[in-house]
LODRENSE-38696 format. One record per residue: x, y, z of N, C-alpha, C in turn. Coordinates in steps of 0.1 Angstrom, whole numbers, padded with zeros to 4 digits, always signed. Layout:
XYZXYZXYZ
...
// end
This chain:
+2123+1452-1309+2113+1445-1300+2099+1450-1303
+2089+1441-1301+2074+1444-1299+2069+1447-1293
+2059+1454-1291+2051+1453-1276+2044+1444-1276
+2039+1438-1268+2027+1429-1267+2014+1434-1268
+2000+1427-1279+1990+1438-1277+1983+1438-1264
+1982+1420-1261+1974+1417-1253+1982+1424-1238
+1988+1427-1233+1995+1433-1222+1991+1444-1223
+1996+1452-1234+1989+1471-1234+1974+1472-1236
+1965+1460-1244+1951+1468-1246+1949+1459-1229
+1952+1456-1218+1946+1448-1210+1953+1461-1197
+1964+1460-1197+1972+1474-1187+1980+1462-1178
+1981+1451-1186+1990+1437-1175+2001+1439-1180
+2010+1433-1165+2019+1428-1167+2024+1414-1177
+2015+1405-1177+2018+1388-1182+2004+1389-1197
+2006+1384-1208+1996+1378-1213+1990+1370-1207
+1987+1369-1199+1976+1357-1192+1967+1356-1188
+1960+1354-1191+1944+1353-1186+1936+1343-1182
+1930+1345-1168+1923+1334-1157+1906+1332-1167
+1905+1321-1173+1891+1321-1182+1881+1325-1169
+1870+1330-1168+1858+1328-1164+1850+1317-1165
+1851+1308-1154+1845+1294-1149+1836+1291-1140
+1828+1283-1143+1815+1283-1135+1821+1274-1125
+1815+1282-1109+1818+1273-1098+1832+1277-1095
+1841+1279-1103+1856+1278-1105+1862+1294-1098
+1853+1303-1104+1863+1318-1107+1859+1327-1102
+1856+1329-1085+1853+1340-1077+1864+1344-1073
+1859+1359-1072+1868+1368-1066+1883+1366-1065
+1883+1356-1050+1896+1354-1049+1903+1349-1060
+1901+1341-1070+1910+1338-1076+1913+1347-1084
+1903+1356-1094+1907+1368-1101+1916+1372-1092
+1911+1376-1083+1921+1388-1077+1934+1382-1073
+1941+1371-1070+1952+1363-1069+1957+1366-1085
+1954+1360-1095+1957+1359-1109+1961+1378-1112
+1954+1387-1115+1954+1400-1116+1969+1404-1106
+1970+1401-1092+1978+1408-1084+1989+1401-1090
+1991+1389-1095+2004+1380-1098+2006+1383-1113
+2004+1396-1116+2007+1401-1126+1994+1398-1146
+1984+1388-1140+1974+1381-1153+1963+1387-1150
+1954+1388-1161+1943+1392-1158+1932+1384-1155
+1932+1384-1141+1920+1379-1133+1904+1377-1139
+1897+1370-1142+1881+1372-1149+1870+1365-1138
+1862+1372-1131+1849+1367-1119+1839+1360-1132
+1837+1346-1128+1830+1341-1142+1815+1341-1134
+1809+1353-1142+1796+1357-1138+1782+1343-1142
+1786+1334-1144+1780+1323-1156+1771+1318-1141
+1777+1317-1131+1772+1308-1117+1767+1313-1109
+1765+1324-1109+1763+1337-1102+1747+1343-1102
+1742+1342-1090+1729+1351-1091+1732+1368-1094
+1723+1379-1096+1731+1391-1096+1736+1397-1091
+1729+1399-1080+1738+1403-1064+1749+1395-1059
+1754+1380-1065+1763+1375-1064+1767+1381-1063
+1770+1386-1079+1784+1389-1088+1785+1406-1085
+1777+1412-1081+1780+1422-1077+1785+1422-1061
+1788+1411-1054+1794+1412-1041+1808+1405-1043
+1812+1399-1055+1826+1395-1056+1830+1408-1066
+1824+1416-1076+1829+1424-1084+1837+1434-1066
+1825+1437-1059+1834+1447-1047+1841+1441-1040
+1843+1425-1036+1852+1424-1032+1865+1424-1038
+1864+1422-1049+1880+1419-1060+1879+1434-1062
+1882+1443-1060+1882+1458-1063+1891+1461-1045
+1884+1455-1038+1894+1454-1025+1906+1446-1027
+1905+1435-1032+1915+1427-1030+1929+1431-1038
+1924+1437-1050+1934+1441-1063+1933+1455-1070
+1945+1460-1066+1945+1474-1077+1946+1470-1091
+1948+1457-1095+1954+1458-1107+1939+1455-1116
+1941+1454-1129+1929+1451-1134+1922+1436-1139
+1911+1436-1134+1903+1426-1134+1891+1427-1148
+1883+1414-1148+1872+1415-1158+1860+1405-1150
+1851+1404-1163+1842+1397-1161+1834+1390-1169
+1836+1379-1166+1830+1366-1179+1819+1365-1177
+1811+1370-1193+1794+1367-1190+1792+1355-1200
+1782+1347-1201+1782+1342-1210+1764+1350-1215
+1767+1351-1226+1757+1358-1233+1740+1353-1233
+1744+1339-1231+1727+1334-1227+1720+1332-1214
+1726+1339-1206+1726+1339-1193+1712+1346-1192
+1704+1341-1182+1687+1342-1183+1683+1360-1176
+1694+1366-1171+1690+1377-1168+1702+1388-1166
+1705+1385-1184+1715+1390-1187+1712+1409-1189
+1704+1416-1189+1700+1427-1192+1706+1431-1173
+1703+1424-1162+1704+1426-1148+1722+1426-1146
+1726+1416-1155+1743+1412-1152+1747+1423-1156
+1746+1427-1168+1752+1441-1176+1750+1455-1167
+1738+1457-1163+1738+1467-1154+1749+1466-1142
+1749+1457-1137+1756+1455-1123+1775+1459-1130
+1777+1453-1141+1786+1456-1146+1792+1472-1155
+1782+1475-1154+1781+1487-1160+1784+1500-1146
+1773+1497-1139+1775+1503-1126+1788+1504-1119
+1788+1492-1116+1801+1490-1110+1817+1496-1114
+1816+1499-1123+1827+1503-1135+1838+1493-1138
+1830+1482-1140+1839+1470-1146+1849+1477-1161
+1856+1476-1156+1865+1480-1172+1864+1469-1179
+1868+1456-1180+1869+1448-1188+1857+1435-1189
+1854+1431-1199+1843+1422-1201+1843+1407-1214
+1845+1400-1206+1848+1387-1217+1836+1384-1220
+1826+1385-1234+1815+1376-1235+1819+1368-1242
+1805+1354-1239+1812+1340-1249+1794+1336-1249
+1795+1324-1259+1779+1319-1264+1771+1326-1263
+1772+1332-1272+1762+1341-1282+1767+1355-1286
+1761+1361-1295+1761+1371-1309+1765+1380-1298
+1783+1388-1306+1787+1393-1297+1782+1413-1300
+1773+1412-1312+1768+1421-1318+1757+1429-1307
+1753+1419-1298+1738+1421-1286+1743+1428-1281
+1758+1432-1271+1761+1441-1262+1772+1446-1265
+1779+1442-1275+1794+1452-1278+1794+1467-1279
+1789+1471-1282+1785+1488-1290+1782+1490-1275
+1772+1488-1269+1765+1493-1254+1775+1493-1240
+1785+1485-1242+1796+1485-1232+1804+1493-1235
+1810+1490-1250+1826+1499-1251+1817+1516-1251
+1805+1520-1251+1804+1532-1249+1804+1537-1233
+1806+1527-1226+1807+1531-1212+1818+1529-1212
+1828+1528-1221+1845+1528-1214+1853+1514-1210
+1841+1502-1216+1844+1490-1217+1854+1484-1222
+1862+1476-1225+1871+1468-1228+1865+1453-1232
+1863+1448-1244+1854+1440-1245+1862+1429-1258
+1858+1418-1250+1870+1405-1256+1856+1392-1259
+1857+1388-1267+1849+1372-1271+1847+1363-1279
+1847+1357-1268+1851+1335-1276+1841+1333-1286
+1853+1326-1291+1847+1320-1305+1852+1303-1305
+1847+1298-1313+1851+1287-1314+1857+1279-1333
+1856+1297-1338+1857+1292-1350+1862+1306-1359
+1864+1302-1372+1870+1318-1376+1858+1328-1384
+1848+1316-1384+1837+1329-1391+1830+1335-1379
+1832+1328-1368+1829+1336-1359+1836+1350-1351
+1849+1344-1357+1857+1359-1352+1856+1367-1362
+1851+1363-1375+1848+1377-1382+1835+1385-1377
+1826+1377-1372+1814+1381-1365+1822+1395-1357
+1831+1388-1346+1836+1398-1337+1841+1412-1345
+1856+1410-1355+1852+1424-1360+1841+1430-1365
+1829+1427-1370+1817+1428-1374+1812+1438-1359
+1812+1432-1350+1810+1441-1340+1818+1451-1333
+1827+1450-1332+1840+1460-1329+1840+1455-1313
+1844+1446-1315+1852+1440-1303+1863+1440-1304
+1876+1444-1288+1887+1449-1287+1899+1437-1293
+1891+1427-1289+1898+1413-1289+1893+1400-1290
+1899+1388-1299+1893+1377-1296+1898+1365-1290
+1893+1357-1286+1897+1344-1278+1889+1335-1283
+1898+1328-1288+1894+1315-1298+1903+1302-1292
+1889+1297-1290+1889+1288-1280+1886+1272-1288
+1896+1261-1285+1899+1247-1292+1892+1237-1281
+1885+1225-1288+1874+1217-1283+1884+1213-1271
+1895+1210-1272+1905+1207-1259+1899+1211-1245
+1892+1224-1245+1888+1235-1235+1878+1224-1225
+1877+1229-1217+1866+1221-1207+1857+1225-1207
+1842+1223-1198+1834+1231-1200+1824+1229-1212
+1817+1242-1220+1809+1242-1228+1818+1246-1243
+1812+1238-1248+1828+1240-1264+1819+1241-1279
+1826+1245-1289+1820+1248-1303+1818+1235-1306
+1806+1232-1320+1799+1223-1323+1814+1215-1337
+1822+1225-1337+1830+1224-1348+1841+1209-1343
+1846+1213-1329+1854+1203-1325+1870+1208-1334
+1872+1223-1335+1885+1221-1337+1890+1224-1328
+1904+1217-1329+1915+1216-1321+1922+1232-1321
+1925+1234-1307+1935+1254-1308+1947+1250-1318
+1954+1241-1322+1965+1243-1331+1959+1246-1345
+1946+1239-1348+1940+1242-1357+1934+1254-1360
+1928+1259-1350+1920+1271-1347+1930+1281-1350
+1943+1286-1340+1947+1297-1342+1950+1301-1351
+1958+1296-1362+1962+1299-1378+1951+1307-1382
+1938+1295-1384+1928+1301-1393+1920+1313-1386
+1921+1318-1373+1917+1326-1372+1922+1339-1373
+1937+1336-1369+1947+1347-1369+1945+1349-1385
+1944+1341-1396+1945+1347-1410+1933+1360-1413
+1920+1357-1405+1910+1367-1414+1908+1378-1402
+1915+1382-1392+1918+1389-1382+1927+1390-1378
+1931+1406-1374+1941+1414-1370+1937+1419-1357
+1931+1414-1354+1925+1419-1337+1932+1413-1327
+1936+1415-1315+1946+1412-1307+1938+1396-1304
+1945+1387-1308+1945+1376-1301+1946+1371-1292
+1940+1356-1281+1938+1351-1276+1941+1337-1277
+1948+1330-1272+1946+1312-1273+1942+1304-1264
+1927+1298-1266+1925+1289-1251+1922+1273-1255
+1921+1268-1251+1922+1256-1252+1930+1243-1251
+1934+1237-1241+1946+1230-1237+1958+1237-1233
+1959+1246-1230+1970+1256-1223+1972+1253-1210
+1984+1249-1206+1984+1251-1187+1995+1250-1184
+2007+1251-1201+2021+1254-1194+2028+1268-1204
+2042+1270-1201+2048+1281-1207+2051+1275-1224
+2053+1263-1222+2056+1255-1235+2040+1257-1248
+2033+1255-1242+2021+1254-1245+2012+1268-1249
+2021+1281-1246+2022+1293-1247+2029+1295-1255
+2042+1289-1257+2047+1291-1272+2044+1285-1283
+2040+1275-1281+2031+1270-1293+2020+1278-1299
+2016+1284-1289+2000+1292-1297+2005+1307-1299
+2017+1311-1292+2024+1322-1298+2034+1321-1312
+2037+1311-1314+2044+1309-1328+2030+1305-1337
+2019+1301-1334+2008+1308-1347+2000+1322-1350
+2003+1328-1342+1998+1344-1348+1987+1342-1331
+1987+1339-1322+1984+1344-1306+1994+1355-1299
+1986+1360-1288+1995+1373-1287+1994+1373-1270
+1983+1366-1268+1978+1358-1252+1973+1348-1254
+1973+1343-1238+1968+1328-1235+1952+1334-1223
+1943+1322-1225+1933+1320-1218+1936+1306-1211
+1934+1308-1198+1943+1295-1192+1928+1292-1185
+1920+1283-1183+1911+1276-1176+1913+1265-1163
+1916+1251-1171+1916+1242-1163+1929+1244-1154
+1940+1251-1160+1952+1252-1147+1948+1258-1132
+1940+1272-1141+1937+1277-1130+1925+1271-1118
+1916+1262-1128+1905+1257-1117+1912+1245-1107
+1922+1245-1107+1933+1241-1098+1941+1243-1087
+1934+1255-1088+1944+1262-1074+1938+1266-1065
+1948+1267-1054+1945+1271-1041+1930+1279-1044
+1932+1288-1047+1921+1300-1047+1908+1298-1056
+1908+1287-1061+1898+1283-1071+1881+1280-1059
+1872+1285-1060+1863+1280-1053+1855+1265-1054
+1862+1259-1069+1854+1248-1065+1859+1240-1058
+1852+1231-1053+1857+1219-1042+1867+1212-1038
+1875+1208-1031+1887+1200-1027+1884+1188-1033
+1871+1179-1031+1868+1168-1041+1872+1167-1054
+1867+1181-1062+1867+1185-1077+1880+1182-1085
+1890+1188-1070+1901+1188-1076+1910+1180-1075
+1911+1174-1065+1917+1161-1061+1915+1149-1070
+1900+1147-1078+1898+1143-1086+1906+1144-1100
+1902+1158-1101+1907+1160-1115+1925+1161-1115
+1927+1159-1107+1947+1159-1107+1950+1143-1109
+1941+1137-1107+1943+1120-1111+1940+1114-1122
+1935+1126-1133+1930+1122-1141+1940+1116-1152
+1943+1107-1161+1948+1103-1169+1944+1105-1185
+1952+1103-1196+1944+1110-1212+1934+1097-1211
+1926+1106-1218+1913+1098-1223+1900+1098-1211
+1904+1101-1198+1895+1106-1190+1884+1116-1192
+1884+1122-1199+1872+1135-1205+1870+1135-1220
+1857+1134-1219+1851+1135-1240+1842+1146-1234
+1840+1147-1249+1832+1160-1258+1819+1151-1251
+1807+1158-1247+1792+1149-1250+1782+1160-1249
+1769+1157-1244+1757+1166-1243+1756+1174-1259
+1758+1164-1270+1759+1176-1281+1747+1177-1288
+1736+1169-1282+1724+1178-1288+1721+1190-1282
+1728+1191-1270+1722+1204-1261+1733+1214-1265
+1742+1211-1251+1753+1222-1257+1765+1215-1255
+1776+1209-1266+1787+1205-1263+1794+1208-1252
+1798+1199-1241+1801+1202-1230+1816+1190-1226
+1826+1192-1224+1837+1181-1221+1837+1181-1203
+1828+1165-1206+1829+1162-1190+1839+1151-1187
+1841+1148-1173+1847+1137-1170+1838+1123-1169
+1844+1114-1177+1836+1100-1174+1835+1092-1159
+1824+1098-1152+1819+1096-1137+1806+1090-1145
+1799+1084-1135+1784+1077-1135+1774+1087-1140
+1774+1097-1142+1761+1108-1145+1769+1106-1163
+1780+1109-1167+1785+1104-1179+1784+1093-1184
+1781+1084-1179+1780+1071-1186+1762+1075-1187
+1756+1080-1175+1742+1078-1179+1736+1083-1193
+1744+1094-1195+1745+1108-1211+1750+1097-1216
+1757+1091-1219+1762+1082-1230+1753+1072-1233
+1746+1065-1223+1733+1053-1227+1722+1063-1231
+1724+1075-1230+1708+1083-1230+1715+1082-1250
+1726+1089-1256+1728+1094-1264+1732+1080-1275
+1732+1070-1269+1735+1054-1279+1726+1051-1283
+1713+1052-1275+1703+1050-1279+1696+1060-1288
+1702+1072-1290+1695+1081-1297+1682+1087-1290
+1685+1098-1279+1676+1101-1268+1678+1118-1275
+1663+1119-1271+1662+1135-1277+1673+1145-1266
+1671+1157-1271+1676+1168-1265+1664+1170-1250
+1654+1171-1250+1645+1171-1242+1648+1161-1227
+1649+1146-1235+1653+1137-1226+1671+1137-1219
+1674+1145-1225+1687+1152-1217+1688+1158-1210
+1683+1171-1215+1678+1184-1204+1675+1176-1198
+1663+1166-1192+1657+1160-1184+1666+1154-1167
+1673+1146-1180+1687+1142-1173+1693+1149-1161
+1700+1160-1172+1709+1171-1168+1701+1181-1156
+1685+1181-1157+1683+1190-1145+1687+1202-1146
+1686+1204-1129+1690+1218-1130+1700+1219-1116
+1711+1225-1118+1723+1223-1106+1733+1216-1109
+1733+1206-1122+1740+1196-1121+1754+1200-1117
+1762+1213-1124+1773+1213-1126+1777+1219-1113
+1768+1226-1103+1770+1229-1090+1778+1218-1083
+1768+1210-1083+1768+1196-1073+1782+1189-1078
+1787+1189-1089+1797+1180-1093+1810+1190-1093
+1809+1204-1095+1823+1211-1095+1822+1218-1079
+1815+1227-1072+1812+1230-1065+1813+1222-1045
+1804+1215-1053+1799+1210-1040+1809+1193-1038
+1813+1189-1056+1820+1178-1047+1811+1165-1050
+1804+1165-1058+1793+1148-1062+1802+1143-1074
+1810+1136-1071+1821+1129-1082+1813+1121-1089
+1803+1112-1080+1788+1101-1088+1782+1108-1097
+1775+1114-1092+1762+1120-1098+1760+1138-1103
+1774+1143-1102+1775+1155-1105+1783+1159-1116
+1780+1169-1126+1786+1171-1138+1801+1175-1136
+1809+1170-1136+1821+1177-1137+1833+1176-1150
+1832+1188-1147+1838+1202-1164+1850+1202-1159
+1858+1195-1168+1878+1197-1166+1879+1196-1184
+1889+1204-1182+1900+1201-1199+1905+1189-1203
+1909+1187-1215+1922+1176-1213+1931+1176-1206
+1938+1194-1205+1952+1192-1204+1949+1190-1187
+1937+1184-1180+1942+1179-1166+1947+1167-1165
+1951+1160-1176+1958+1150-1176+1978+1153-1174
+1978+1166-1173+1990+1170-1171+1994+1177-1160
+1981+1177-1152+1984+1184-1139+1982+1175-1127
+1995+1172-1117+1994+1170-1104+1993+1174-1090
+1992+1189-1090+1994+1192-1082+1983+1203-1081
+1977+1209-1067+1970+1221-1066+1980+1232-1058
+1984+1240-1066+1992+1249-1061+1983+1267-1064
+1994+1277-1056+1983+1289-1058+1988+1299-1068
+1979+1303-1074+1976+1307-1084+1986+1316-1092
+1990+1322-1080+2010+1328-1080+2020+1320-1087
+2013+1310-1084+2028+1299-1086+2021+1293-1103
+2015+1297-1105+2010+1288-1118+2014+1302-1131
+2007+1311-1128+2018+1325-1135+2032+1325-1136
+2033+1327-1126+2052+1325-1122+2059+1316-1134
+2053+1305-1127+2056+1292-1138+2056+1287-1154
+2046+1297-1154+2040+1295-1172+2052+1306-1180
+2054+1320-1174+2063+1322-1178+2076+1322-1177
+2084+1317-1166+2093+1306-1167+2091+1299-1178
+2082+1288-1177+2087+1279-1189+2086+1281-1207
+2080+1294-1204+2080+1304-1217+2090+1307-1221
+2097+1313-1215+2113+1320-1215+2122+1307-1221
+2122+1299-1211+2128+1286-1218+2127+1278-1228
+2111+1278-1224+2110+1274-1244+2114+1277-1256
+2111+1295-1259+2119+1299-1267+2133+1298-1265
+2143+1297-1254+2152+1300-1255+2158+1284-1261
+2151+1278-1260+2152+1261-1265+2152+1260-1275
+2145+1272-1280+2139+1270-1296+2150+1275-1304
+2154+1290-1300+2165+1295-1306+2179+1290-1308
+2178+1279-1296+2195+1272-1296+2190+1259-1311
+2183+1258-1315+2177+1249-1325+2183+1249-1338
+2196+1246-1342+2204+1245-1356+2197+1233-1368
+2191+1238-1376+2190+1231-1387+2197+1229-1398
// end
C-alpha cells in the first residue's frame, strides 16, 4: 500500500479540499470541512484585512485540525494579507492568479505550507520553478475565475502530472467520490472541491445563491468576461448584458464598466439573482440538495470506495 501525499504533506485525514471562494468560504465552513476530516481553506479573495484576520481566529477556535488560506495573488493589498497570515501562524497557504515565484520562498521560510493553481502545465512547471509544496490544477469546468486556455481537468491532469512530480491536486468539476476516481486514476493524489462545498449548510453565501444554483440544469453556466478575466457565470440578466456588451465587440474597459465594483458580492453574497454576478461550476448541474458540509466529505468518500470497488469487479 501507498501513502497518500496529499494527506501526509497536509496532516489530514481525507484528500479533500474546501477551494477558497469568494463570498463562499468563511470560517465556518473551513472549519466544518477540516473537523470532518478535509482541509478547510478561509478564501481571503472577499475579505478586507482585518476580515480575514477575525475568521483566521475564529477557525483556530472552531478546529484543532488543520486549516489554510486562499489568497489570490492580485489581491490589491496583498503585502497587508501575507502579514496577517504570517502573524497569525497560518501553516498552510493556497495561492492562485498570479506568479507563484512573488511569495513562495517568503512563506515556506516562516514554516509555510504552500500549494498553487494553475490552469495549465507550463504553469505548473512555473510552480516547481518556485518550490512550491504542491499543485492544484484547476479545468475550465471550475466556477468562478478560470485559465484563458479552457482546458478541461480530464485533459489537464495527465498533462500536468507528466512534467511534475509534485503532490497533486484536481479541481474542476469535482463534487462526487466517482469524480475523485477519475482524477485519481490520471496521476491526482487530491481533490479541490469548490462548487459542492458552496452548497452547504455552512457556506456564507446566500440562501438565494443557493437555492438557485441547485436548480440549475447543463448548459446553465458559460465561460465569459474573457477580455477581462475569464470567469463562469450563470446566465441571469447581468449575463445576458456581458454577452450584448461582448457580440458587439465591447472593449475590456466597457466591461470593467459594466462589472463595477461589488458585483459578485451582490449576486453570491447578498442574493441579486437579476443583476448580481453569480459564480457556480458546471458540476451544479448535479447537485440538489444543500446539505452540511460533514455530509458532503462523508459522501465523496463513500462513493470513492465504491467506485473503485466497481472498478475492480470490472473483467475484461
Amino acid at each position: 500500500m501507498e501513502k497518500n501525499k496529499i494527506t501526509q504533506l497536509f496532516g489530514i485525514r481525507y484528500p479533500i479540499i474546501q477551494a477558497g471562494m469568494v463570498w463562499c468560504s468563511g470560517w465556518r465552513l473551513a472549519s466544518a470541512v477540516s473537523n470532518s476530516g478535509g482541509l478547510g481553506l478561509i478564501g481571503a479573495g472577499s475579505m478586507h484585512p482585518e476580515t480575514l484576520r477575525d475568521h483566521i481566529k475564529k477557525c483556530k477556535m472552531a478546529t484543532g485540525k488543520p486549516f489554510g488560506v486562499n489568497i489570490p495573488l492580485m489581491y490589491p493589498q496583498i503585502e497587508e494579507i501575507m502579514q496577517i497570515v504570517m502573524d497569525e501562524k497560518v501553516a498552510i497557504v493556497f495561492t492562485s492568479a498570479g506568479n507563484p515565484k512573488t511569495w513562495t520562498a517568503k512563506l515556506k521560510a516562516e514554516g509555510i505550507i504552500v500549494a498553487h493553481v494553475v490552469s495549465g502545465s507550463k504553469f505548473a512547471l512555473k510552480c516547481v520553478e518556485a518550490g512550491v509544496d504542491a499543485v492544484v490544477a484547476e479545468g475550465f469546468e471550475a466556477g468562478g475565475h478560470n485559465g484563458r486556455e479552457e482546458t478541461t481537468t480530464l485533459a489537464l491532469i495527465p498533462q500536468v502530472r507528466k512534467v511534475t512530480g509534485l503532490p497533486l491536486i484536481a479541481a474542476g468539476g469535482i463534487a462526487t467520490g466517482e469524480g475523485m476516481a477519475a482524477v485519481f486514476a490520471l496521476g491526482a493524489e487530491g481533490v479541490q472541491v469548490g462548487t459542492r462545498f458552496a452548497l452547504t449548510e455552512e457556506s456564507s453565501a446566500s440562501d438565494a445563491f443557493k437555492q438557485k444554483c441547485i436548480s440549475l440544469k447543463e448548459g446553465d453556466t458559460i465561460l465569459s468576461l474573457k477580455k477581462i478575466s475569464p470567469t463562469r457565470l450563470v446566465k441571469n440578466d447581468f449575463y445576458h448584458q456581458v454577452q450584448e456588451l461582448e457580440d458587439r465587440g465591447a472593449s475590456a474597459d466597457e466591461l470593467r464598466s459594466l462589472l463595477g465594483r461589488g458585483r459578485s458580492r451582490r449576486g453570491i453574497f447578498e442574493g441579486d439573482l437579476v443583476e448580481g454576478e453569480l459564480e457556480i461550476g458546471q458540476v451544479a448541474s448535479l447537485i440538489d440538495t444543500v446539505v452540511p458540509a460533514e455530509q458532503v466529505v462523508e459522501g465523496m468518500m463513500k462513493e470513492y470506495y465504491e467506485a473503485v470497488e466497481k472498478l475492480n469487479r470490472i473483467v475484461f
